[in-house]
C-alpha positions in Angstrom: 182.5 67.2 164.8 185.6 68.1 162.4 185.4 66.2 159.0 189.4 65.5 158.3 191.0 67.3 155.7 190.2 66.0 152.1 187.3 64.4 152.8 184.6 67.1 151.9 186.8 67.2 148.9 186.6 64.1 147.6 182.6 64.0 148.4 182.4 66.7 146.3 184.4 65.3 143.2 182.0 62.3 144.0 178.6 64.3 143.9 177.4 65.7 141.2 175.2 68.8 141.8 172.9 68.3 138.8 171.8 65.2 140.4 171.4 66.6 143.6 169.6 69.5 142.5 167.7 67.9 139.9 165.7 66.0 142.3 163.6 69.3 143.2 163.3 71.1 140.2 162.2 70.6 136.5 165.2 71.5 134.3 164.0 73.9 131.0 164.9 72.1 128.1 165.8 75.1 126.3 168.1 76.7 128.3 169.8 73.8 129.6 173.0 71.9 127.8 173.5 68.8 130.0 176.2 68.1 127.8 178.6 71.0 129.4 176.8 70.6 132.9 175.0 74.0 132.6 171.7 73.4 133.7 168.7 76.2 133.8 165.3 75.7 135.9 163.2 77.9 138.1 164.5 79.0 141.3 163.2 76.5 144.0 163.8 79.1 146.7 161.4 82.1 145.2 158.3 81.7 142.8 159.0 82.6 139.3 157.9 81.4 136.2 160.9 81.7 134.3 164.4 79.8 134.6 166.7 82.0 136.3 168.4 79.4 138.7 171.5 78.2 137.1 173.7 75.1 137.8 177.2 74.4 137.0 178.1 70.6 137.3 181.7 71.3 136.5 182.1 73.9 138.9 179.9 72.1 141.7 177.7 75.7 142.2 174.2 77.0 142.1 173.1 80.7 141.6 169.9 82.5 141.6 169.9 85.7 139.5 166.5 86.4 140.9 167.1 85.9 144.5 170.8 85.8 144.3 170.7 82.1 146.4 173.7 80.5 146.0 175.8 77.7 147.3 177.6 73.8 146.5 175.6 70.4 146.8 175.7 70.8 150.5 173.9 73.9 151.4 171.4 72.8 148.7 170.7 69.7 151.0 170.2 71.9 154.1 168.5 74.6 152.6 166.1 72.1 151.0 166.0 69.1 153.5 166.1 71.5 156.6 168.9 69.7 158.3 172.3 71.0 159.6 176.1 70.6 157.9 176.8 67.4 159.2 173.7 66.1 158.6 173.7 67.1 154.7 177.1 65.7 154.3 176.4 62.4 155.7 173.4 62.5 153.3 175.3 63.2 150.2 178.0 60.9 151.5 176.2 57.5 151.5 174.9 58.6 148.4 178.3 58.5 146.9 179.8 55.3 148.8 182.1 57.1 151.5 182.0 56.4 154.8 181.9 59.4 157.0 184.7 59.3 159.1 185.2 59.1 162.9 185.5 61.9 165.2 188.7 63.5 165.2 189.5 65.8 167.7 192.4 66.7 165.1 191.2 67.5 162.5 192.6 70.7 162.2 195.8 70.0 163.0 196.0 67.4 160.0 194.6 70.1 157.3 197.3 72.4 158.6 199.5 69.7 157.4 198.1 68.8 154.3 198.7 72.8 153.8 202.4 72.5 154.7 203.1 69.4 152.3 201.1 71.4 149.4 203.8 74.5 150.1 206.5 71.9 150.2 205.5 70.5 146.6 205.2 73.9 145.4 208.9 74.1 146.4 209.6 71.3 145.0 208.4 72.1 141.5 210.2 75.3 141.3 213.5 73.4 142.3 212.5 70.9 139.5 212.2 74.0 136.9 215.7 75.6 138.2 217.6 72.5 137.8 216.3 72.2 134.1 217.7 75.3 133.1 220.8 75.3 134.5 223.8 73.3 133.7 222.5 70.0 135.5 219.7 69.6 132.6 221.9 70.3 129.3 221.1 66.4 128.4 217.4 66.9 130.0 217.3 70.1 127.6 218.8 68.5 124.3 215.9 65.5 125.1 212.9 67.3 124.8 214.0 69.4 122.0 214.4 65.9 120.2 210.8 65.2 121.3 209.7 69.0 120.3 208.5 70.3 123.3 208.8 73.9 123.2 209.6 76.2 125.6 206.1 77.3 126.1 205.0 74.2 126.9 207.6 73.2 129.3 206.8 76.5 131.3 203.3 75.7 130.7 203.2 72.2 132.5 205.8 72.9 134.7 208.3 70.3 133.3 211.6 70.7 135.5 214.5 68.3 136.3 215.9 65.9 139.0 219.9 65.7 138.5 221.3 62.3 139.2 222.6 62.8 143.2 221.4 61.1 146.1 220.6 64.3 148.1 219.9 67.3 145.9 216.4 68.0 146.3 216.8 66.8 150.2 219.6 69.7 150.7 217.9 72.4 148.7 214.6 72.2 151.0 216.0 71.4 154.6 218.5 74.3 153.8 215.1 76.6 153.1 214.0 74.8 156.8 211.4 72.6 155.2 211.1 69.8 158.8 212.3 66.6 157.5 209.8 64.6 158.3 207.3 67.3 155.6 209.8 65.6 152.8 209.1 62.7 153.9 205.3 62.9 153.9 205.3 64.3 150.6 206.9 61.4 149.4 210.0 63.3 148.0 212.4 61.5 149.6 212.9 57.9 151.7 214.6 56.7 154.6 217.9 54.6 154.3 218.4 51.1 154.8 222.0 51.8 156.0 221.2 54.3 158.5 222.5 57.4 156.8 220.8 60.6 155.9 217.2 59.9 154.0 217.5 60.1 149.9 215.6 61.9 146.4 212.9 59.5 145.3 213.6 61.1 142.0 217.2 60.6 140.5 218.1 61.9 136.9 215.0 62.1 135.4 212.7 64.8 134.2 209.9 66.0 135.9 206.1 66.2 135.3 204.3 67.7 138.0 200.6 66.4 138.7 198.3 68.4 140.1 194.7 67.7 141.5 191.4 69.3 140.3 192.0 72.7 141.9 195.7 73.3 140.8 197.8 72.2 143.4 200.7 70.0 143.1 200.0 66.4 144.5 202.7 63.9 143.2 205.4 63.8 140.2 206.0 61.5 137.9 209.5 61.4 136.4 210.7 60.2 133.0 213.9 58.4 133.2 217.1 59.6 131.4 219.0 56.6 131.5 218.0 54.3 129.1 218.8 51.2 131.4 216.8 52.2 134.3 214.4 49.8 135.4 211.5 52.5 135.8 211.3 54.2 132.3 208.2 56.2 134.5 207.8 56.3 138.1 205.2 58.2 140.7 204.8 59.8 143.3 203.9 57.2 146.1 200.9 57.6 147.7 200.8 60.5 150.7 198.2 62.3 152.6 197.7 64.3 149.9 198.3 61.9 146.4 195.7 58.9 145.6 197.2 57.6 142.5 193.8 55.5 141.6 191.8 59.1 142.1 193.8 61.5 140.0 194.4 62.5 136.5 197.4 64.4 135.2 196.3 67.7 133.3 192.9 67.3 135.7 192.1 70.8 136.0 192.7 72.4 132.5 191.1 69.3 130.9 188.0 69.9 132.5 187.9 73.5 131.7 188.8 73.2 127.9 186.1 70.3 128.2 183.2 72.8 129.5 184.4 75.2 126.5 182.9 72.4 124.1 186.5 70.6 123.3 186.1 66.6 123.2 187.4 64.9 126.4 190.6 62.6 125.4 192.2 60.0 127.7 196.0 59.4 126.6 198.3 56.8 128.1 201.0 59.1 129.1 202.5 62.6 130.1 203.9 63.4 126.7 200.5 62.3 125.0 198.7 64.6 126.9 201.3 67.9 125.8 201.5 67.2 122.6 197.7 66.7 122.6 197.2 70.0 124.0 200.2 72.1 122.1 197.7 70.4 119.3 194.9 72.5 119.7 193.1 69.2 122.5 193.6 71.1 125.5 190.4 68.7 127.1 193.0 66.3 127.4 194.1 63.6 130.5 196.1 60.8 131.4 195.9 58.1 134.1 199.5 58.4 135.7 200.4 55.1 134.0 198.2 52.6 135.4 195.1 51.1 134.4 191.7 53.4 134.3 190.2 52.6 137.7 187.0 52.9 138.5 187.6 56.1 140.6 189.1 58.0 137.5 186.6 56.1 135.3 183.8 58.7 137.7 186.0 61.5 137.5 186.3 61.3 133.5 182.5 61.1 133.4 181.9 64.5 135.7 184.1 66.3 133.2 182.4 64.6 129.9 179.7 62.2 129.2 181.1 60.6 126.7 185.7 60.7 126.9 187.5 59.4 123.8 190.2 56.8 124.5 193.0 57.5 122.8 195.2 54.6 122.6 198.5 53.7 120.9 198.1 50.9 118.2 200.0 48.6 119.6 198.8 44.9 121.2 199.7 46.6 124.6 197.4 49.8 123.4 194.5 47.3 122.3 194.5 45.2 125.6 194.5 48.5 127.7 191.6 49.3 126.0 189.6 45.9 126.4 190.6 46.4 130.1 188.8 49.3 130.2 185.7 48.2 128.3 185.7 45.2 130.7 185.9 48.1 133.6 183.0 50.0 132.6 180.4 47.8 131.4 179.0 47.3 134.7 179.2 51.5 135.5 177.5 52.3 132.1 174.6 54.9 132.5 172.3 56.4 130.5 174.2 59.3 128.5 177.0 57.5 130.1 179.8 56.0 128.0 183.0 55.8 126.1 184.2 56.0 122.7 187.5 54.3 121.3 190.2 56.1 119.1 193.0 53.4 118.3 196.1 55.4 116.7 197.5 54.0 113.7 199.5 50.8 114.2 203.1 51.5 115.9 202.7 55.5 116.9 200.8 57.0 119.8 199.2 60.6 119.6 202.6 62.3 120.1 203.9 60.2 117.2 201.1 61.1 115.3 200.8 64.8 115.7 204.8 65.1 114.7 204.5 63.0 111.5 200.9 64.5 110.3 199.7 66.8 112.0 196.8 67.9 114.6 194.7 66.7 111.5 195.5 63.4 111.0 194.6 63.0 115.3 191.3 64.6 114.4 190.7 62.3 112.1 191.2 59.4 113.6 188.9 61.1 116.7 186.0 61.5 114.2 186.7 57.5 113.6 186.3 56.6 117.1 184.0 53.7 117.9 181.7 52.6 120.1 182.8 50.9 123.2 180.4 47.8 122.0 181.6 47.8 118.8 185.1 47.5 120.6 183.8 44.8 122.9 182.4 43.1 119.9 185.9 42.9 117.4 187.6 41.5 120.5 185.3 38.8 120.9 185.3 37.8 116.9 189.0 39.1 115.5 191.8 36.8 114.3 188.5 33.6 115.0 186.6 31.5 112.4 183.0 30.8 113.1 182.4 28.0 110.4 180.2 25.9 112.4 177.1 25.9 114.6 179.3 25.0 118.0 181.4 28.5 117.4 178.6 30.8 116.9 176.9 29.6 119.8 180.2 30.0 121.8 180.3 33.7 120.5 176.9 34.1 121.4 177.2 32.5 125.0 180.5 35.0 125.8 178.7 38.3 124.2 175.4 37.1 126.2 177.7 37.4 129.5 179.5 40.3 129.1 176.0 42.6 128.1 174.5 41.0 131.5 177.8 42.4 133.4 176.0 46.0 132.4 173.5 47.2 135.3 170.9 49.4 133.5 168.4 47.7 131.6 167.6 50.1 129.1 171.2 49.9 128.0 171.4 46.6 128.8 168.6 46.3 125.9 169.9 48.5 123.4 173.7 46.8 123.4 171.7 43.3 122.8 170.2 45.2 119.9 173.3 46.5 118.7 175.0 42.9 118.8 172.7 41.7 117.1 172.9 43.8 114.5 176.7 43.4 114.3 176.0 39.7 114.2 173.9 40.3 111.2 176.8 41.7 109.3 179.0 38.9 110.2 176.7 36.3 109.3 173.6 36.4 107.4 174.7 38.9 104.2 177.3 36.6 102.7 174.4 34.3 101.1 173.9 35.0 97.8 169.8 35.4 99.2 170.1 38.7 100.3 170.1 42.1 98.3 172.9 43.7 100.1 176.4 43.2 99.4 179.0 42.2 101.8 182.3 43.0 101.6 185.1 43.5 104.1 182.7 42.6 107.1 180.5 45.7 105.9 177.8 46.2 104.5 178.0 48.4 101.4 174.6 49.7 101.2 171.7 49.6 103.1 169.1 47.2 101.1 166.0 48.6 100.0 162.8 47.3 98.2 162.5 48.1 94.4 159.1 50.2 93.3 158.7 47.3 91.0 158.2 44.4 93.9 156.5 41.4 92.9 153.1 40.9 94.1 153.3 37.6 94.3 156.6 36.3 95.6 156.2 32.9 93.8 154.8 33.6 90.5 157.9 34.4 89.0 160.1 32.1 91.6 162.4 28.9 90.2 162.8 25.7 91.9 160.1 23.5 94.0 157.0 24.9 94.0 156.4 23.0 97.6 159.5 24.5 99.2 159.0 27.9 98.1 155.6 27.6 99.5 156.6 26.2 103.0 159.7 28.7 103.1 156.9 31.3 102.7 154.7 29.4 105.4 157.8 29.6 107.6 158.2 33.2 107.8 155.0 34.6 107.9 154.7 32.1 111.0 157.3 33.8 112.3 156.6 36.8 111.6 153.3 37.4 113.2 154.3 35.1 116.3 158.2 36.8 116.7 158.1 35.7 120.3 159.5 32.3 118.7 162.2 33.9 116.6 164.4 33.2 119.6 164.0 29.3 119.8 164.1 29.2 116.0 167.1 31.5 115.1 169.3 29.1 113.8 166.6 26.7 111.9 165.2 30.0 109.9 168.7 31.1 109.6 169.7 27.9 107.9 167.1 28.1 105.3 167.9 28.2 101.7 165.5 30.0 100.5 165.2 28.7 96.6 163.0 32.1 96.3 164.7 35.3 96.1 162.3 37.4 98.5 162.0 34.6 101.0 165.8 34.9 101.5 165.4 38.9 102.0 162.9 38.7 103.8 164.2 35.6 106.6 167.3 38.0 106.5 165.2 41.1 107.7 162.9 39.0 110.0 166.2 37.9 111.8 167.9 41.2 111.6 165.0 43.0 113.6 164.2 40.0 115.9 165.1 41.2 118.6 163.7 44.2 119.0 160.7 46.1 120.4 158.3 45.2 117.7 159.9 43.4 115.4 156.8 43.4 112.8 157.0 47.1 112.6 160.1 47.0 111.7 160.5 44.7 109.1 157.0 46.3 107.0 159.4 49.5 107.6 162.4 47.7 106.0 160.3 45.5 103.2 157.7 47.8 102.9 153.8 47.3 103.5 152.8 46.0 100.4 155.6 43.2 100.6 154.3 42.0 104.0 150.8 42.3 102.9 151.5 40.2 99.7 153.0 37.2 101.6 150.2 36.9 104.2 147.6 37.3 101.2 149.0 33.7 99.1 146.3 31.4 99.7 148.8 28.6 101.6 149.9 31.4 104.0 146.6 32.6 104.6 145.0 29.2 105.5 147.3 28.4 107.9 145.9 28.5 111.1 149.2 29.8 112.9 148.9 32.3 111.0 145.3 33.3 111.1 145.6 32.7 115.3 148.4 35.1 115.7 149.8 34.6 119.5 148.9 31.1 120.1 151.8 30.2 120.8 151.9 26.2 121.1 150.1 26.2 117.6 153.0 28.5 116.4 155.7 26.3 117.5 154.1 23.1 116.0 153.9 24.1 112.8 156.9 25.9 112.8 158.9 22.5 113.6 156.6 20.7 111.1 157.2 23.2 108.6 160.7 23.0 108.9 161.0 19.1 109.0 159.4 18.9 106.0 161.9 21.4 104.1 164.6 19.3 105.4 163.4 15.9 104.6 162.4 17.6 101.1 165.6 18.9 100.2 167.5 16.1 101.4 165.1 13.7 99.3 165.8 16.3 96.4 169.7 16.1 96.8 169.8 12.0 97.2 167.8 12.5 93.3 170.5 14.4 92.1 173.2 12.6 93.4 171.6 9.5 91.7 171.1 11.3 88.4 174.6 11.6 88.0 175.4 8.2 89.2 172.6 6.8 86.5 175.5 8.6 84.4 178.0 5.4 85.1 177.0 2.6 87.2 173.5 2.0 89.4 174.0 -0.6 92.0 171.5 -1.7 95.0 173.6 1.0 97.4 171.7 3.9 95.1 168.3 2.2 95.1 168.4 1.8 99.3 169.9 5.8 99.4 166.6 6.9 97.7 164.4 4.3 99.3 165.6 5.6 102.7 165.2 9.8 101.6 161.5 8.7 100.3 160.4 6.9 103.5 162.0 9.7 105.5 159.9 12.4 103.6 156.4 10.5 103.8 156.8 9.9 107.0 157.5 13.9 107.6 154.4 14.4 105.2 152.1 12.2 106.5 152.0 12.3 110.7 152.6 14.8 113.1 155.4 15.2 115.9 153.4 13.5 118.8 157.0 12.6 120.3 157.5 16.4 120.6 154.1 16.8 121.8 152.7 18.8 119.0 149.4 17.0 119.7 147.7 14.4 117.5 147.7 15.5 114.2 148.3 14.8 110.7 148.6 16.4 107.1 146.3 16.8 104.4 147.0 16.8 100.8 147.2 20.2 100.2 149.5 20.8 103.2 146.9 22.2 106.1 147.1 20.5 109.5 144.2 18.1 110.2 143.1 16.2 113.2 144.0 12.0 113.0 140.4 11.3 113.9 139.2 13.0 111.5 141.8 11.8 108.6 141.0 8.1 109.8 137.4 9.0 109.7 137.9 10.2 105.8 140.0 7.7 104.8 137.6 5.0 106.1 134.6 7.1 104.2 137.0 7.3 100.9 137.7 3.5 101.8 133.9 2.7 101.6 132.9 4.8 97.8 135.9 2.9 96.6 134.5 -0.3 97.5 131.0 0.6 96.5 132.5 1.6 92.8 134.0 -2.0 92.5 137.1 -1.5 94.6 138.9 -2.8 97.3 137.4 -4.0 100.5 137.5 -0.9 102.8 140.6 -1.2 105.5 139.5 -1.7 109.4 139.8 0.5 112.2 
């Protein structure tokens, strides 16, 4: 069976040979640089000990300098699967998503013509670059010395010209005996409406040839000189031998400075990627003018495993570069990913490089970001999150987009690192915490002083009761973090009247989410910090907290705990407020306030929450949980030595 021509191509850009290979052998760590695709391991065709079978991603080859084996991802198949050609391709091709094609009795026939349209666009180019410099292109000429391309970089990329007639390039090649209809499928010129002789699909406009991974010319895409065309830019269409969706202008030396250690930029245009590389950024590509697709996403990612978007900053810039965060989130890998460079407001690279210089671009390179902390300033810039309704909007959107992304592992880490941005946003601007905010940063890492307290009420203002249930809180909490989730906003509402409370609910919701969140925080407070809170007597005798992992008991004194603060410092804030009216006039309106904030925080100190089915339960004097048996049976036992000693009658049952 013939394959046509292109398609072992393509499954070849599609296939990566590291993967292929990898699956029978053990790469050696020291030796290998997965980075640049140059990968080391013992030959799996001979015995040896030592790594003398090399791999080149970029290059797609494998070769032994023991046994001198050598070969692409296919032979590797056969050689190690024992099967024939076809049946290695069609191996390799379901494992990269094409379908293996029909037969095609003509097969060869077609890859003679893809060969004749390749010679035609070769033509093509070198009539481009003659009409450039002669008298047609004077205004071509004077245009990109305004934009500073030299010489050397026109003849480097090819850059030529197409004068403004209907017929020029369609004269030039039939008169060389190039068969009309060769034109035509290289998509250099288009039949008439009007019947009369086909015409240039490029018209006054200078010419960027675009060539595919191995050199050859595929497509154009041509600048227009008139400033009132409707195209400023327009392709190639698509042919036989140009998929618009599957190429990259500047494909081939890109990848090549790329595998020489130079970072892999993505630019939005043709003159972004020369002045890029005239720079000193020869690693650097463009997507013809469209949208990333998730074809060139794939062919960015065999060439560097981690490409720097380079983006003009303008609105237009920014939403190209949400499109392609939205594009990739699914597609994300391990070792897999982008970073964003967003120029400086109003200039692309080009712009940049010509008012400051290669080192203002590296600069603002070195400042690329993240892709989620891209995804994550689209989601909160230019909005106000003042109330509980918005955050949980923010959270419900950024919960969406991390489930779009298909590897768990990564799936985990960008929950981690949301929540850590959230952090930032949120919880340092109380005046709790001892790191500063400013800007939507923080300033400083915060750190526990030598001289920590060992007791983090001794020395503590306010309440003495709500400093000790705030402490109660967290250390519930801490040792039970599988609850942080359900009680986020609660613990994050807390105002902590204690100083190390507040740092420490900060920390405790900062590392919430993670692996082991107790670790972590004893790493962030320190041991003897943690120690000190579970050691106060009122922490220690809570059974929550002396029954870590029980989960129910957990989550009913948690919601006690935090009823109680709230009915507390409500009660404490309807005193105040009537301290000050005491100041002018007290009316029967004051008296029912604090006659209402008193009966709401006995009743929150004196039963349990048997309508939320945190069991039957009440609260002794000093705080502790207690059974409502067993209270009824005390009080009734307290009831009786009253009456004994002269008292009331005891109460009934």
């Amino acid at each position: 069976m013939s394959l046509p021509p292109g398609f072992l191509d393509e499954l070849r850009s599609r296939t990566s040979i590291v993967d292929v290979v990898g699956r029978k052998v053990m790469w050696d760590p020291r030796k290998s640089n997965q980075g640049k695709g140059d990968m080391w391991s013992p030959c799996p065709f001979h015995h040896e000990k030592t790594a003398s079978f090399h791999v080149d991603d970029r290059k797609g080859y494998y070769y032994c300098f023991g046994c001198q084996a050598k070969g692409d991802a296919i032979k590797f198949v056969t050689e190690t699967e024992n099967v024939g050609f076809m049946e290695a391709v069609e191996i390799l091709a379901e494992e990269a998503g094409l379908t293996m094609p029909k037969r095609d009795p003509q097969a060869q026939q077609k890859a003679d013509r893809r060969t004749q349209l390749a010679e035609v666009m070769e033509m093509a180019v070198q009539h481009f670059r003659l009409m450039l410099n002669a008298g047609a292109g004077v205004e071509a000429r004077a245009y990109l010395d305004r934009r500073g391309m030299a010489q050397e970089a026109r003849d480097r990329f090819d850059i030529g010209f197409a004068p403004d007639g209907w017929q020029g390039l369609w004269d030039a090649l039939t008169g060389k005996g190039v068969a009309p209809e060769l034109i035509m499928g290289a998509g250099l010129a288009k039949p008439s409406n009007k019947g009369g002789k086909p015409y240039d699909t490029f018209r006054n406009r200078i010419m960027f040839p675009i060539r595919d991974a191995r050199g050859k010319c595929i497509a154009f895409g041509g600048r227009a000189m008139d400033p009132n065309d409707n195209a400023k830019y327009l392709n190639s269409p698509e042919t036989e031998l140009f998929d618009k969706g599957r190429s990259l202008y500047n494909h081939a030396p890109a990848r090549e400075a790329a595998g020489k250690g130079q970072p892999l930029i993505v630019a939005e245009g043709y003159m972004d990627v020369i002045a890029l590389c005239e720079a000193g950024f020869g690693a650097s590509v463009a997507p013809l003018g469209t949208a990333v697709t998730e074809n060139q996403l794939q062919l960015l990612w065999r060439i560097s495993d981690e490409p720097i978007i380079a983006l003009d900053g303008d609105k237009a810039g920014l939403r190209a570069a949400m499109r392609v965060v939205d594009l990739a989130l699914p597609l994300l890998e391990a070792g897999k990913s982008l970073r964003f460079a967003i120029m400086p407001e109003g200039q692309d690279p080009d712009d940049l490089i010509k008012a400051r210089g290669a080192g203002a671009v590296q600069k603002v390179l070195d400042a690329a970001m993240p892709m989620v902390n891209l995804l994550w300033k689209r989601e909160i810039e230019g909005k106000v999150f003042d109330s509980p309704e918005r955050r949980a909007a923010l959270d419900k959107l950024l919960k969406q987009k991390i489930k779009l992304i298909q590897d768990p592992s990564i799936r985990s880490h960008y929950g981690e690192a949301i929540k850590e941005l959230r952090f930032q946003l949120f919880r340092p601007q109380r005046g709790g915490g001892k790191g500063s905010f400013k800007r939507g940063k923080w300033n400083a890492e915060p750190t526990v002083q030598v001289h920590t307290k060992t007791s983090m009420l001794a020395a503590s203002e306010g309440p003495v009761e709500m400093r000790v249930r705030e402490a109660v809180v967290l250390a519930v909490a801490l040792v039970n973090p599988e609850l942080l989730d359900d009680f986020e906003y609660e613990i994050e509402s807390m105002e902590c009247l204690d100083q190390d409370n507040a740092y420490l609910r900060d920390v405790l919701l900062r590392y919430a989410n993670t692996p082991d969140p107790r670790s972590n925080v004893e790493m962030a407070l320190g041991l003897e910090m943690v120690e000190n809170l579970l050691r106060q007597p009122h922490v220690a005798i809570t059974p929550a907290v002396r029954k870590p992992g029980d989960i129910a008991l957990a989550r009913m004194t948690l919601t006690e705990e935090l009823a109680k603060l709230k009915t507390v410092r409500g009660l404490s804030e309807e005193i105040a407020e009537a301290e000050e009216d005491l100041m002018s006039v007290a009316d029967e309106a004051m008296t029912w306030r604090l006659g209402q904030a008193a009966e709401a925080r006995n009743k929150a100190m004196q039963t349990g929450l048997d309508e939320e089915g945190g069991g039957e339960f009440a609260v002794g004097d000093n705080g502790a949980p207690i059974d409502k048996d067993e209270r009824a049976a005390l009080d009734a036992l307290r009831d009786m030595i009253d009456f004994t000693r002269g008292g009331k009658p005891p109460r009934r049952g």
